[in-house]
LUMTIMI-794951 format. One record per atom (N, C-alpha, C): x, y, z; residue in three letters. Coordinates in pm, 1 decimal. Example, Ala and Ser with C-alpha at 12.3 -4.5 7.8 and 13.67 -1.06 7.14 Angstrom:
REM residues 2
1319.0; -569.0; 780.0; ala
1230.0; -450.0; 780.0; ala
1320.0; -330.0; 780.0; ala
1285.0; -225.0; 708.0; ser
1367.0; -106.0; 714.0; ser
1290.0; 3.0; 787.0; ser
//
This chain:
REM residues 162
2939.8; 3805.0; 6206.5; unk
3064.3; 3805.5; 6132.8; unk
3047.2; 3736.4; 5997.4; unk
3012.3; 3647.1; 6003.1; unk
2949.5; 3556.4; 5912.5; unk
2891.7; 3634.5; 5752.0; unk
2783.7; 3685.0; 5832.1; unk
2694.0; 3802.8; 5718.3; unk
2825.8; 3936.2; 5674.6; unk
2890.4; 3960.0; 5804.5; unk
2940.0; 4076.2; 5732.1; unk
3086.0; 3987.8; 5583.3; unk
3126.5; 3921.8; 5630.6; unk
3207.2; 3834.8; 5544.7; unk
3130.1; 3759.0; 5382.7; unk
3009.1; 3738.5; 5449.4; unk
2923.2; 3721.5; 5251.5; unk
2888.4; 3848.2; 5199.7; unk
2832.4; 3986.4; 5306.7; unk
2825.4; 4070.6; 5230.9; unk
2984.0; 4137.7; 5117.6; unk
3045.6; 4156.4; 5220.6; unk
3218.9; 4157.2; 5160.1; unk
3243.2; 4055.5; 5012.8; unk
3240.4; 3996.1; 5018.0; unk
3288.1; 3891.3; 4955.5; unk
3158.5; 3914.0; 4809.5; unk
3089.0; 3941.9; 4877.0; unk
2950.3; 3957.1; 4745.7; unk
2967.6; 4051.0; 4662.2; unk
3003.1; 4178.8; 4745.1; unk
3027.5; 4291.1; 4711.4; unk
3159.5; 4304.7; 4608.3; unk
3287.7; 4249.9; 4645.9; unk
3350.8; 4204.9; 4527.0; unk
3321.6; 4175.2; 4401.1; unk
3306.6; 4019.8; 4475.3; unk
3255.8; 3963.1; 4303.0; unk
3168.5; 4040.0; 4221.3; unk
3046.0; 4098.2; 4275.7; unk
2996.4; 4180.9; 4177.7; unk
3052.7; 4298.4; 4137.6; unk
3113.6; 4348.3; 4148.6; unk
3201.6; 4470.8; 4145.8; unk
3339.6; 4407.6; 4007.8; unk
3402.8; 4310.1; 4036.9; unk
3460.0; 4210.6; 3981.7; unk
3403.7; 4145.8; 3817.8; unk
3305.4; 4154.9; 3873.1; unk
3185.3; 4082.9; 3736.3; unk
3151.7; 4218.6; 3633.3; unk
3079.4; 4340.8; 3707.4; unk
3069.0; 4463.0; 3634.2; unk
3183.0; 4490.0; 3549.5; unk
3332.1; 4468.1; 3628.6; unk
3450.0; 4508.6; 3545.4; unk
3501.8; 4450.8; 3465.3; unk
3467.8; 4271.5; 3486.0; unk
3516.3; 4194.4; 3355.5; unk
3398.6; 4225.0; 3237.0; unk
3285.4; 4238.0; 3278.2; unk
3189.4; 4287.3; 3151.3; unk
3230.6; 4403.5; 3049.3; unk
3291.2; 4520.2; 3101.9; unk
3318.5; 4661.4; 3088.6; unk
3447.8; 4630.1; 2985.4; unk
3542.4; 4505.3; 3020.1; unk
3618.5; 4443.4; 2951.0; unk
3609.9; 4447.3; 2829.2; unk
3468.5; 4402.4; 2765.9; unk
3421.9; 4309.2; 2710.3; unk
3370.2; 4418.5; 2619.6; unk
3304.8; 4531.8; 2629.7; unk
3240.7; 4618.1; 2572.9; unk
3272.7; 4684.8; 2455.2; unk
3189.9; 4673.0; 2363.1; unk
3315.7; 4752.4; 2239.7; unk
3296.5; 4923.3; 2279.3; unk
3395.8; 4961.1; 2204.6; unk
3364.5; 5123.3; 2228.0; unk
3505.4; 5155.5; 2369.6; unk
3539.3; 5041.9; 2410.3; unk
3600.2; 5058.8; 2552.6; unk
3765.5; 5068.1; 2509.9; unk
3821.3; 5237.0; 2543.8; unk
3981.7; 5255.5; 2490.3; unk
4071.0; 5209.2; 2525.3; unk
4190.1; 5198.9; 2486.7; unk
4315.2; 5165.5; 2556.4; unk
4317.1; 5156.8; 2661.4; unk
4306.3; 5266.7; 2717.8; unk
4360.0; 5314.0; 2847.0; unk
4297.8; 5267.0; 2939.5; unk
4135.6; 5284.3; 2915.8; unk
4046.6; 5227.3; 2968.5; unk
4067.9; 5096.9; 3015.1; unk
4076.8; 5070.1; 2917.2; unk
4102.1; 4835.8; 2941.3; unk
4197.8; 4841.2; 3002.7; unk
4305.9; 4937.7; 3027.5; unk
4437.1; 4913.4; 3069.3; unk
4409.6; 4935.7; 3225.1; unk
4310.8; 5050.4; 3274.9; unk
4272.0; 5100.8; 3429.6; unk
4177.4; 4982.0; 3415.6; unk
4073.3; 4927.0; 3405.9; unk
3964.4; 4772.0; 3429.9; unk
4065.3; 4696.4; 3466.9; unk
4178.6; 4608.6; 3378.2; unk
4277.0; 4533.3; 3377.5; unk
4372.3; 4555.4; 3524.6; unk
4368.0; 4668.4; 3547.8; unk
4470.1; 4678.6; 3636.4; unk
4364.6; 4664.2; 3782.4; unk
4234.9; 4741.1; 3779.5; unk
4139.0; 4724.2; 3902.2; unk
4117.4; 4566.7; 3913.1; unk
4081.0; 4474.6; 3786.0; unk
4048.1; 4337.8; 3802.0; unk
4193.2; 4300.7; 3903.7; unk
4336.3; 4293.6; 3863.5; unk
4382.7; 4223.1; 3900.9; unk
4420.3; 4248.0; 4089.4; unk
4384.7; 4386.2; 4113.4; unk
4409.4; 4422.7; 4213.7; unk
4260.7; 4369.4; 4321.5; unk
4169.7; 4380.3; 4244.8; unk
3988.8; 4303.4; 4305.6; unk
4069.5; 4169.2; 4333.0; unk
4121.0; 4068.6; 4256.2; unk
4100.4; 3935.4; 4267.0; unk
4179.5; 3902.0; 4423.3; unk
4327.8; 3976.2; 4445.1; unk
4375.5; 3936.4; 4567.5; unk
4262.1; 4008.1; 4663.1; unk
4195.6; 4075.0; 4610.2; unk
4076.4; 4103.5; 4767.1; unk
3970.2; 3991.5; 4765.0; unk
3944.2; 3953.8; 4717.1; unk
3885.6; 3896.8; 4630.9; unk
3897.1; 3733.0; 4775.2; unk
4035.8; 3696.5; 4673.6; unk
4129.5; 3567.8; 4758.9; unk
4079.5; 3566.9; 4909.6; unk
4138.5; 3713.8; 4952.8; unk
4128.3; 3724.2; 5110.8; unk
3972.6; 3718.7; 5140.8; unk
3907.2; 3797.8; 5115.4; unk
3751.5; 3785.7; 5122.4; unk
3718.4; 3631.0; 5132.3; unk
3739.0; 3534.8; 5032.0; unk
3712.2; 3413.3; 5048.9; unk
3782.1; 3355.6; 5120.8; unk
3900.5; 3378.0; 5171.8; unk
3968.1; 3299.7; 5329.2; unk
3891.2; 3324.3; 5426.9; unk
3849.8; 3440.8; 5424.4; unk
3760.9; 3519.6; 5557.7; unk
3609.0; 3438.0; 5540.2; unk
3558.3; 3442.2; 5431.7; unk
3378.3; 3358.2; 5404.9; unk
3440.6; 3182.9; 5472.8; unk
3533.2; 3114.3; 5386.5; unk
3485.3; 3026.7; 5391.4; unk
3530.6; 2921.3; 5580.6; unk
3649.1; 3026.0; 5671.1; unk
3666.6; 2979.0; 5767.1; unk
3542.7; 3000.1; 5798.3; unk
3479.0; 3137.8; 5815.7; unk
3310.1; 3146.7; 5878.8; unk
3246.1; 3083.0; 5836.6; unk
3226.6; 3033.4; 5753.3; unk
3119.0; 2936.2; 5675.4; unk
3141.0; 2782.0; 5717.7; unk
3253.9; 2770.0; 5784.9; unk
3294.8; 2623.4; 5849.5; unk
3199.2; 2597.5; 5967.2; unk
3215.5; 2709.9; 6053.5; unk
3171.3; 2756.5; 6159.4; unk
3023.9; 2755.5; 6230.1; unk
2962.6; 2808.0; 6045.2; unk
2842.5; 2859.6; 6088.5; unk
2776.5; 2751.2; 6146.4; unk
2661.3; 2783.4; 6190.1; unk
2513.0; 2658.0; 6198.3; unk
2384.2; 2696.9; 6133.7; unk
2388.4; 2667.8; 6046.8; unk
2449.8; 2529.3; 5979.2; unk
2559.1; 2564.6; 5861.0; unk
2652.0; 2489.3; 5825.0; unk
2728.3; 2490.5; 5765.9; unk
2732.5; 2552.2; 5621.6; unk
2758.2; 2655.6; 5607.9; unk
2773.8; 2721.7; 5471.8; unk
2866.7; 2610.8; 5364.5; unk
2823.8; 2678.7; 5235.3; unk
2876.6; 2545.0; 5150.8; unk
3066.4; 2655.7; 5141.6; unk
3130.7; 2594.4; 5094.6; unk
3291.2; 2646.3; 5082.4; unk
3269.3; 2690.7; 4918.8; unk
3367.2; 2774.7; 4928.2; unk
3369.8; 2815.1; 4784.3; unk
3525.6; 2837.2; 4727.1; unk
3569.8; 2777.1; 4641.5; unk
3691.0; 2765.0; 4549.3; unk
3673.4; 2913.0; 4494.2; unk
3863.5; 2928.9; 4459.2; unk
3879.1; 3100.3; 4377.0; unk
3845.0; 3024.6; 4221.9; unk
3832.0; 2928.0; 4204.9; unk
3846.5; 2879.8; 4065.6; unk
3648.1; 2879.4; 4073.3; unk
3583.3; 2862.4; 4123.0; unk
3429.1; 2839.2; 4100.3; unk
3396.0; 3026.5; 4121.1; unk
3467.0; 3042.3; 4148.6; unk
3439.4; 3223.9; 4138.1; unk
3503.9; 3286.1; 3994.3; unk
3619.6; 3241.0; 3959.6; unk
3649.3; 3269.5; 3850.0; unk
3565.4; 3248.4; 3715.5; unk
3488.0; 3105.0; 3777.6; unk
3421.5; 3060.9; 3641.1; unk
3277.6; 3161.9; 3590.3; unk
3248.9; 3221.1; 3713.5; unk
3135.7; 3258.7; 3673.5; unk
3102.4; 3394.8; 3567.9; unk
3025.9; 3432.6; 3518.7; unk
3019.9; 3540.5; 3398.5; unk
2890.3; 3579.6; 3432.1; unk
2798.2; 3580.1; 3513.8; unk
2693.8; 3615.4; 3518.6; unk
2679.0; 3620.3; 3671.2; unk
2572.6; 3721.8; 3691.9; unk
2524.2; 3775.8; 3815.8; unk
2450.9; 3591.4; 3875.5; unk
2341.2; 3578.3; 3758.3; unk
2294.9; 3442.4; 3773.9; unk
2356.9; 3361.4; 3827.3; unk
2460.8; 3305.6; 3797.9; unk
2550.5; 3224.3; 3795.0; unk
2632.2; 3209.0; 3937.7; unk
2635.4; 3318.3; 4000.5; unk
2701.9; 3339.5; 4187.7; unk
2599.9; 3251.6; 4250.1; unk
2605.7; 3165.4; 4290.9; unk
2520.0; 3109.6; 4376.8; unk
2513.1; 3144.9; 4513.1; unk
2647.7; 3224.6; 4549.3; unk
2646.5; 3266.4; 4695.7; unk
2522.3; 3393.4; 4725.4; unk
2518.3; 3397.5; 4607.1; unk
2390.1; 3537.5; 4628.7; unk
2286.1; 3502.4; 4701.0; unk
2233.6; 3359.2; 4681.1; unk
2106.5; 3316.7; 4723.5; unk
2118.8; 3299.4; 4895.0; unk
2254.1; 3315.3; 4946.1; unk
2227.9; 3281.3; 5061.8; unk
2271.9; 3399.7; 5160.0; unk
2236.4; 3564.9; 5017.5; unk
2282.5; 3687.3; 5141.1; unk
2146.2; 3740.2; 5177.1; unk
2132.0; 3855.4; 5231.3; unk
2023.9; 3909.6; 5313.0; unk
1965.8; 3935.0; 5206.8; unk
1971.0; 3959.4; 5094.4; unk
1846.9; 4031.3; 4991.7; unk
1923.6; 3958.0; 4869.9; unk
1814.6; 3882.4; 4819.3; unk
1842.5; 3799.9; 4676.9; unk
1822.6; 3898.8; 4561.7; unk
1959.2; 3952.3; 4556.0; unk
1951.8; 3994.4; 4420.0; unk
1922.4; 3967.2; 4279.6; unk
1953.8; 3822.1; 4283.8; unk
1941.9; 3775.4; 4135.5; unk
1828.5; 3740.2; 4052.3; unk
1692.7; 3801.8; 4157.0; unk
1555.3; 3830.4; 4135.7; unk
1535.3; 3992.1; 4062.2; unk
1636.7; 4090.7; 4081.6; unk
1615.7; 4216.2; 4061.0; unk
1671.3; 4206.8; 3891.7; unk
1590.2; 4318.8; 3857.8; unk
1602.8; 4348.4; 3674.6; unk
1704.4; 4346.0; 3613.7; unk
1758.1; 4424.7; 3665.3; unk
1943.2; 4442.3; 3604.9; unk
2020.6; 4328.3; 3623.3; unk
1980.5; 4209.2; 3709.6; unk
2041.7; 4098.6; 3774.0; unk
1989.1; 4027.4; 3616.6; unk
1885.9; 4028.2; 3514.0; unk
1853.0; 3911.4; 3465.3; unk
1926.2; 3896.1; 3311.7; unk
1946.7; 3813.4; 3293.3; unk
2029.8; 3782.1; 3163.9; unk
2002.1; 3841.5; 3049.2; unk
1842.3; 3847.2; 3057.2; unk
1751.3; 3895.2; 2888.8; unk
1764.4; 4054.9; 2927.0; unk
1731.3; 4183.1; 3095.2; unk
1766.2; 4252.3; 3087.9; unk
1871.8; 4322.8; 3066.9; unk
1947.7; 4177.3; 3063.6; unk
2132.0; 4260.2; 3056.0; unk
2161.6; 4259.4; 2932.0; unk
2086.3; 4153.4; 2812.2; unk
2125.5; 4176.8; 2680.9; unk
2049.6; 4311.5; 2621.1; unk
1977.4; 4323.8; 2636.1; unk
1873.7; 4384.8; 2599.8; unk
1919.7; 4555.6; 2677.3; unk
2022.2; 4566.7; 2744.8; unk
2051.8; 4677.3; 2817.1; unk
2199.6; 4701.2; 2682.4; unk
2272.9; 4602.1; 2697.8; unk
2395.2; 4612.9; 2597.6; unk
2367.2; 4635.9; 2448.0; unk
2249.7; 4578.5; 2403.0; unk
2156.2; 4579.7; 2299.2; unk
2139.9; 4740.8; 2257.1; unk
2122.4; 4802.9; 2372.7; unk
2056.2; 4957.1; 2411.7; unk
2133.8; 5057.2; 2373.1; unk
2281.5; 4971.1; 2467.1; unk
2397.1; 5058.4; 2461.8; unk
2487.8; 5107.2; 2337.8; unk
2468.4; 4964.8; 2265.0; unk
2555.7; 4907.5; 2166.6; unk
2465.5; 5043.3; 2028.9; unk
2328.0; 5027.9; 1999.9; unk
2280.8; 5063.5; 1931.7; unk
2299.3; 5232.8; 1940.2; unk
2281.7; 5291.6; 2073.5; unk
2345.3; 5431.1; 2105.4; unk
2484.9; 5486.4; 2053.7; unk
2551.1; 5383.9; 2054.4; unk
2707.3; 5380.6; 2011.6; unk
2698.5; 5388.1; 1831.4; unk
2628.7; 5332.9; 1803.9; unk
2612.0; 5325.5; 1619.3; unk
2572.7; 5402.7; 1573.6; unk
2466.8; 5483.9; 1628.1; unk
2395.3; 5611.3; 1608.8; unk
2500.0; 5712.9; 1604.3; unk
2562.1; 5729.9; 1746.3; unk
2709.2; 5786.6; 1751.4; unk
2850.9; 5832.2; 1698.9; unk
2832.7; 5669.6; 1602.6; unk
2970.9; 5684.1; 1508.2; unk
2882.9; 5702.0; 1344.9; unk
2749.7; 5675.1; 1333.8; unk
2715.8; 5725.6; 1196.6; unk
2727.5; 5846.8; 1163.2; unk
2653.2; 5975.8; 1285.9; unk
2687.9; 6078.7; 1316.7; unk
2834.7; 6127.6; 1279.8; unk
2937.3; 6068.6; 1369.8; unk
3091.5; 6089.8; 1317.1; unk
3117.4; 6076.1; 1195.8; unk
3099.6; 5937.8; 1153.1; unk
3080.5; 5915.3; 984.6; unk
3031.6; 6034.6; 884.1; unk
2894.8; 6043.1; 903.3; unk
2865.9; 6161.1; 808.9; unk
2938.4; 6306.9; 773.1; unk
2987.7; 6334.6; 929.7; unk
3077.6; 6463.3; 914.3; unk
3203.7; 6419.7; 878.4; unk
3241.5; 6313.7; 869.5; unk
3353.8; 6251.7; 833.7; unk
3357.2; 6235.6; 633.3; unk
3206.4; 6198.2; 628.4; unk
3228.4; 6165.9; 477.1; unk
3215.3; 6332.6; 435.7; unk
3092.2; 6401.8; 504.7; unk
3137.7; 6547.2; 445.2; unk
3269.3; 6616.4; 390.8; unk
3341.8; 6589.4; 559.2; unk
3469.8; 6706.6; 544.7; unk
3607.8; 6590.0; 405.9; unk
3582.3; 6466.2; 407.7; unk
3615.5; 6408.2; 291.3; unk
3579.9; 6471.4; 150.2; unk
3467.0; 6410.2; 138.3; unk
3372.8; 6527.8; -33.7; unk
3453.3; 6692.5; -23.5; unk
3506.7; 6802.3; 74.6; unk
3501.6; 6886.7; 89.9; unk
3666.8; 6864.9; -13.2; unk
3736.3; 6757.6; 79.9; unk
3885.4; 6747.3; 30.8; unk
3917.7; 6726.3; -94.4; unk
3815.7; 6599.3; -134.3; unk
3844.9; 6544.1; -306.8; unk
3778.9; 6669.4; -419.7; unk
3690.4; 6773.3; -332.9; unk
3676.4; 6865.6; -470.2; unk
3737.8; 6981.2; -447.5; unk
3882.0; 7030.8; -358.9; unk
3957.0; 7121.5; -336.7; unk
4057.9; 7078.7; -414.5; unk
4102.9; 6931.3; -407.7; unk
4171.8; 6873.8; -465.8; unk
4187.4; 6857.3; -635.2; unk
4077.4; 6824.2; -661.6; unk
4008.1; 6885.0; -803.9; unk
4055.6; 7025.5; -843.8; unk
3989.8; 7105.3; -760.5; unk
3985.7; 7248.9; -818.7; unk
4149.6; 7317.8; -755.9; unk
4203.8; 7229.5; -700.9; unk
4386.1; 7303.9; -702.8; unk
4437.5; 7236.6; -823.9; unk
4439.0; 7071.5; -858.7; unk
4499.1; 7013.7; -974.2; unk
4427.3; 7102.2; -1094.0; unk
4295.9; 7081.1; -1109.9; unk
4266.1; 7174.8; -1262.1; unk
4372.8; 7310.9; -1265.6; unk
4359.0; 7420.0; -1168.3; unk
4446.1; 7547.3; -1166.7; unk
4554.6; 7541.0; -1202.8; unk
4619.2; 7406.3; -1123.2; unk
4768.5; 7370.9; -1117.1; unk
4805.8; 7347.1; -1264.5; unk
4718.4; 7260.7; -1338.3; unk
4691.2; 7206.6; -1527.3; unk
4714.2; 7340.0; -1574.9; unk
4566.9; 7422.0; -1527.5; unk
4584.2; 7540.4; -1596.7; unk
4693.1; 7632.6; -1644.7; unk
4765.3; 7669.1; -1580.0; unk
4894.5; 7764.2; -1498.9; unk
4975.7; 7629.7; -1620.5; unk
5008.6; 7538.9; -1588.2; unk
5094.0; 7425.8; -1645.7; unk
5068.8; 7463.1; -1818.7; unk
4970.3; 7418.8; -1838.7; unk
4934.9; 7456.8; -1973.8; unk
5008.1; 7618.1; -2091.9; unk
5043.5; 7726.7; -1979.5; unk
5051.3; 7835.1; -2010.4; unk
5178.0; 7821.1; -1991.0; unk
5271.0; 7774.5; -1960.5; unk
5422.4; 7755.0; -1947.3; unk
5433.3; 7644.3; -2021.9; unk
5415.4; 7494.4; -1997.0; unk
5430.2; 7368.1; -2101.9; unk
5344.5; 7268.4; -2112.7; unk
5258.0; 7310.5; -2184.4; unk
5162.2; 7202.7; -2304.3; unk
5165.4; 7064.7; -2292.6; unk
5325.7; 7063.3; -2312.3; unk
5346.2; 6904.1; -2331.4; unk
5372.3; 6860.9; -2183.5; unk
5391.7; 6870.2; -2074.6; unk
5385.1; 6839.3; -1938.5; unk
5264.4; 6851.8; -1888.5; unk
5212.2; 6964.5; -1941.6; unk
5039.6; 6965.2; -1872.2; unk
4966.9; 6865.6; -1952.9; unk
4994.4; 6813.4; -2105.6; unk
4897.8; 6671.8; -2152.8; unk
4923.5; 6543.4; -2063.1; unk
5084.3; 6539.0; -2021.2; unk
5128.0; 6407.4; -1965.4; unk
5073.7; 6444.9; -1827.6; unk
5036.4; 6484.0; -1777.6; unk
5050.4; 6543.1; -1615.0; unk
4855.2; 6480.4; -1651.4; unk
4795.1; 6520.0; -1758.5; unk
4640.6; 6484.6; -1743.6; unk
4649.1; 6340.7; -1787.1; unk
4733.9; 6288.0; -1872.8; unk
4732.4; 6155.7; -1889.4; unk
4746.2; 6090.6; -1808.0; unk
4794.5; 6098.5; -1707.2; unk
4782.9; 6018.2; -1543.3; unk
4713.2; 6044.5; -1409.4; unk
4668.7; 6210.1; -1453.2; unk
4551.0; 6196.4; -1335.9; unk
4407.9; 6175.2; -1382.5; unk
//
């Protein structure tokens, strides 16, 4: 019971941890933060119960599991940082994706994919711009033109301000 209650409880928090990261991410929409926001707050009361359930078993065990506060779970921001990990069936916080330098270096990855992404947007962005300011050009000159052939003196003032 014991094991199945740290696996539970593990399984959260990391699940919990992935989603406050995802938080955190630039690139991440409205709506998005708004469904994370709403899964975080609905994780944490499982969350609560999960740790009522660990830490009566953990009273229990032999030998005595250490207790764990919702506030020492809250604090944590890193996979590293769970200490309950070290005491489930397979120590994760030895595996790659678990390590701090792979996780920057993964966001590092992500982040740089994303820039590539919006330069891309950018460029067709500054294109279809250049496309506007010389349509714009070539309707005002016509517009001068045409102006010129009806009134002179409105088409000089009309160029004196553009």
């Amino acid at each position: 019971k014991y094991k199945n209650a740290l696996d539970e409880l593990e399984r959260l928090v990391v699940q919990w941890l992935f989603e406050l990261s995802k938080l955190n991410m630039s690139g991440t929409g409205y709506k998005l933060w708004q469904q994370v926001t709403k899964a975080l707050q609905r994780r944490s009361t499982a969350i609560q119960n999960a740790l009522k359930k660990y830490n009566a078993l953990a009273r229990v065990h032999t030998p005595p599991r250490p207790q764990l506060s919702w506030n020492e779970i809250v604090e944590y921001t890193f996979l590293g940082e769970f200490e309950l990990l070290r005491h489930s069936r397979t120590d994760i916080r030895d595996a790659a994706w678990a390590q701090p330098a792979q996780r920057e270096v993964t966001l590092k990855v992500l982040r740089l994919e994303r820039a590539r992404e919006e330069i891309q947007r950018l460029d067709i962005e500054a294109q279809r711009l250049r496309t506007f300011i010389w349509d714009e050009i070539s309707t005002m000159n016509k517009c001068l033109t045409d102006l010129d052939m009806t009134d002179s003196g409105l088409a000089a003032e009309v160029r004196k301000h553009w």
